[in-house]
C-alpha positions, 0 to 999 in steps of 0.5 A: 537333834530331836530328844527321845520320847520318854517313854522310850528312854525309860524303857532303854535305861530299864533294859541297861540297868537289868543288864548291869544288875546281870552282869554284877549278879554273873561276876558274883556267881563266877566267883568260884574258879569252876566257872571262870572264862579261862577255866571254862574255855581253851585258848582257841575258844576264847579266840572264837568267842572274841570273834562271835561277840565281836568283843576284844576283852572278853570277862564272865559277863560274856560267859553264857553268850561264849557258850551259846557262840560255840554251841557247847550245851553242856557249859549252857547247862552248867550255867544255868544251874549255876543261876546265871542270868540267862538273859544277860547281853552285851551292853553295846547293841543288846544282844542276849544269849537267845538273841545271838542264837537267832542270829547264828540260827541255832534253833536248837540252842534257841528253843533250850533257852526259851524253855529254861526261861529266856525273855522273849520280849528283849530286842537288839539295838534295832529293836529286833527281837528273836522272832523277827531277827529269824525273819530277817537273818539271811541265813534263815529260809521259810522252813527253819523259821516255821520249825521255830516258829512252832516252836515257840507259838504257845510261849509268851511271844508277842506276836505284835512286837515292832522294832524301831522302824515299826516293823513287825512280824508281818511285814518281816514276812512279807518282804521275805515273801514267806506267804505259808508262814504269814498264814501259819501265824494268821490261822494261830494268833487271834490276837495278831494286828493285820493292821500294824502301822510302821512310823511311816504309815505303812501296812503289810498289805501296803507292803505285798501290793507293792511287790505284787504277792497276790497269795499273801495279798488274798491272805491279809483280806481275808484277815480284815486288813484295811484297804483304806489306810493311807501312809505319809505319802497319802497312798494305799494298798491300791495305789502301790498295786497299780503302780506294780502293775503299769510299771512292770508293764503288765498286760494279763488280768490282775486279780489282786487290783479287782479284789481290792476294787471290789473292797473298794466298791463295798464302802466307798467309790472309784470317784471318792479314791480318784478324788482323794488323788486329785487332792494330793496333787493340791495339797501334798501331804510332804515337803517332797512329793514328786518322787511319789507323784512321778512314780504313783499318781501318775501310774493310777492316772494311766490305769484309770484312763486304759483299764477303767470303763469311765475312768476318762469320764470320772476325771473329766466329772473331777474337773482335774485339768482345772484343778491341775492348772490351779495346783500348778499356779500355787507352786509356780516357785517349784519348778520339780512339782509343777513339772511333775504335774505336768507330766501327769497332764501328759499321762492323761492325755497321751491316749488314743480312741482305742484304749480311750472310752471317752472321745479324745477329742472332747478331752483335748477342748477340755483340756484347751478350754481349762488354760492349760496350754498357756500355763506350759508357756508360762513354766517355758518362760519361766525356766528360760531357755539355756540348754542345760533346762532341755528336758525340763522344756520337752516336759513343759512342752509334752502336752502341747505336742500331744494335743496340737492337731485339734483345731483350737490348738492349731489356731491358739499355735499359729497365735503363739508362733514365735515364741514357741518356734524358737524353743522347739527348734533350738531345744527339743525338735532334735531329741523328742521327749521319751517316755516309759509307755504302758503296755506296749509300743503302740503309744510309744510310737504314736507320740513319735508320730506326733512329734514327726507331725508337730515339727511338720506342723511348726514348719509349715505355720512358719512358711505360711507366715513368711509367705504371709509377710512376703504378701503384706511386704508387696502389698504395702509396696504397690500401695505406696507406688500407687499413692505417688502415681496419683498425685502425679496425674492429679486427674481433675476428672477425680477431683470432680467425681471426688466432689460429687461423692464428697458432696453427695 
């Protein structure tokens, strides 16, 4: 198990022993009976008060923390009179006094202790401190956190604090999909980091793309957020906002995807980020990157090639079959990630003139000509052909069935008959490979067609190649029946014509 940072560790034991020191302080100010636990409470309340602090035994540490539960401002009053210490929390998980007002969405409560000098800076065992815990809490919406938030703004809140995960306020607010308050604090704080990174990589932008908020999307650019920063996985804001957009098959004009095309275009190109791609299926950043590759690179490949004026140019000038086809030797030994880039072979190849600027038939000599087709033999040889392996073998099949009817395909699968025959009929000819088609039916039905068309096809070689043996068996027969004939006649005519030939 990894050890702490320690830094960090300091940091825990610091917040310990202030807790520690607290508690010692409140039992030496509850030394007079006034301000004990049974005198302050009734029997019922310390039931409550056990309940709230999910404590079983409950002592004067938990005395300011019991009123604040109740909501009883007189005993919060007549303790902070009394110099309890007002930030004094439970050891277990680090709740404070302010912390559990947050979360019981005690505002009022919440805005007295920040007042009288609560630390806004302390966290709970998540790192979460009052600010962000307003929003997350369930019980809390956009209004009430607005209230605290204008409550507090001129305070000593620091307004780039993260929790554990890294999370700050603005990625707390853009997975509540509160775009008033992130423009709220946006226009107040001048010192806000729009570019606050979490542990792993990830952006507030990154975030909003990914759930399609175009009103905080334009929010955060106006800002300065970057578009270029990249997470673990090697994606960006753009990335997330295609993937949104081909998965939820949306065909109405996007202009969150313009507007970071255009901050794209302003200190880069489409061919550098499309590059950078390419580059991520060579050398994956992670151990585990098919996930990523199956439900991102792909959708940016579908979105370039439909939506993008030379988006199939700008691939074909990337040379990315040949890089595919090298990417796919290097990892022959795992069969997910050659499989995954295999499906992204099919995402580009599964188009139609019609959305296609790019002549699809010049694609598919490309295609043939960079070897891939014998690679998808190859991963078929590879992964055998049990029944279990069915829709491992449509997806290494797939790009062959897609580009079967251009004439160099129907020659290099009259060569490779037998073998692939065997596989198709016994595997995938009764169940053709399905796949979640953007935007519309229409190229879900054309690859239908085109499996009905490649049965055909397969059907019709196999024929053709019985009729061809049938012909080569006769053949031989006649040429064998023929020899014997003329060693019967041994006609001396023949001889002697033989001999003039020979001779001649």
């Amino acid at each position: 198990m990894p050890r702490p940072r320690k830094g960090k560790r300091r940091g825990e034991d610091k917040r310990k022993s202030k807790e520690r020191g607290s508690k010692l302080e409140a039992e030496d100010k509850t030394g007079d009976k006034s301000v004990s636990i049974t005198t302050l409470f009734k029997s019922e309340d310390l039931q409550g008060i056990s309940t709230a602090l999910d404590v079983t035994e409950l002592d004067e540490s938990h005395l300011l923390l019991g009123a604040v539960a109740l909501s009883r401002f007189d005993i919060v009053k007549k303790l902070l009179h009394e110099k309890f210490p007002i930030d004094l929390g439970l050891l277990k998980d680090g709740t404070t006094p302010l912390i559990l007002a947050v979360k019981l969405k005690l505002i009022e409560m919440a805005d007295f202790l920040i007042r009288k000098g609560a630390d806004l800076s302390l966290g709970d065992g998540e790192g979460n401190n009052a600010l962000l815990l307003a929003a997350q809490h369930a019980d809390w919406d956009q209004e009430s956190f607005l209230d605290f938030w204008n409550r507090i703004k001129e305070s000593r809140v620091d307004i780039n604090h993260a929790n554990k995960v890294g999370h700050t306020i603005l990625h707390c607010l853009v997975k509540r999909q509160w775009a008033t308050a992130i423009d709220n604090i946006l226009k107040h704080s001048k010192t806000v980091n729009v570019n606050h990174v979490t542990g792993k990589g990830v952006t507030a932008l990154m975030m909003a793309c990914s759930r399609h908020q175009e009103s905080i999307i334009n929010c955060l650019l106006r800002n300065k957020a970057d578009i270029f920063l990249e997470d673990q996985k090697g994606c960006t804001a753009l990335c997330y906002a295609v993937a949104y957009f081909i998965q939820k098959k949306m065909v109405i004009r996007n202009h969150s995807i313009e507007q970071l095309i255009t901050y794209l275009e302003m200190e880069s190109s489409i061919f550098a980020y499309l590059n950078r791609r390419i580059e991520l299926l060579e050398k994956p950043p992670e151990e585990i990157y098919t996930v990523t590759m199956t439900t991102v690179i792909a959708h940016i490949m579908t979105f370039t090639v439909r939506c993008l004026d030379s988006g199939m140019e700008i691939l074909l000038q990337l040379d990315i079959f040949r890089r595919i086809k090298e990417a796919i030797e290097r990892h022959m030994d795992d069969v997910v990630y050659v499989l995954g880039l295999l499906g992204i072979i099919s995402e580009i190849m599964r188009q139609c003139d019609c959305c296609c600027t790019y002549p699809m038939k010049k694609v598919t000599t490309i295609f043939y000509e960079s070897g891939i087709p014998h690679i998808c033999l190859r991963i078929i040889e590879r992964l055998g052909t049990t029944s279990a392996d069915s829709s491992n073998l449509q997806t290494a099949l797939l790009p062959i069935i897609l580009t079967f009817d251009h004439p160099r395909m129907k020659c290099w699968l009259q060569k490779n008959l037998n073998f692939i025959q065997q596989i198709y009929e016994n595997f995938i000819g009764a169940s053709p490979s399905q796949l979640n088609f953007y935007p519309d039916e229409a190229h879900s039905q054309m690859v239908k067609t085109l499996n009905a068309d490649f049965k055909e096809f397969m059907m019709r070689l196999q024929r053709e190649e019985q009729i061809q043996h049938d012909d080569k068996a006769t053949y031989s027969r006649k040429r064998k029946t023929s020899r014997k004939s003329r060693k019967r006649r041994n006609s001396p005519l023949k001889c002697v014509l033989m001999g003039k030939i020979t001779a001649l």
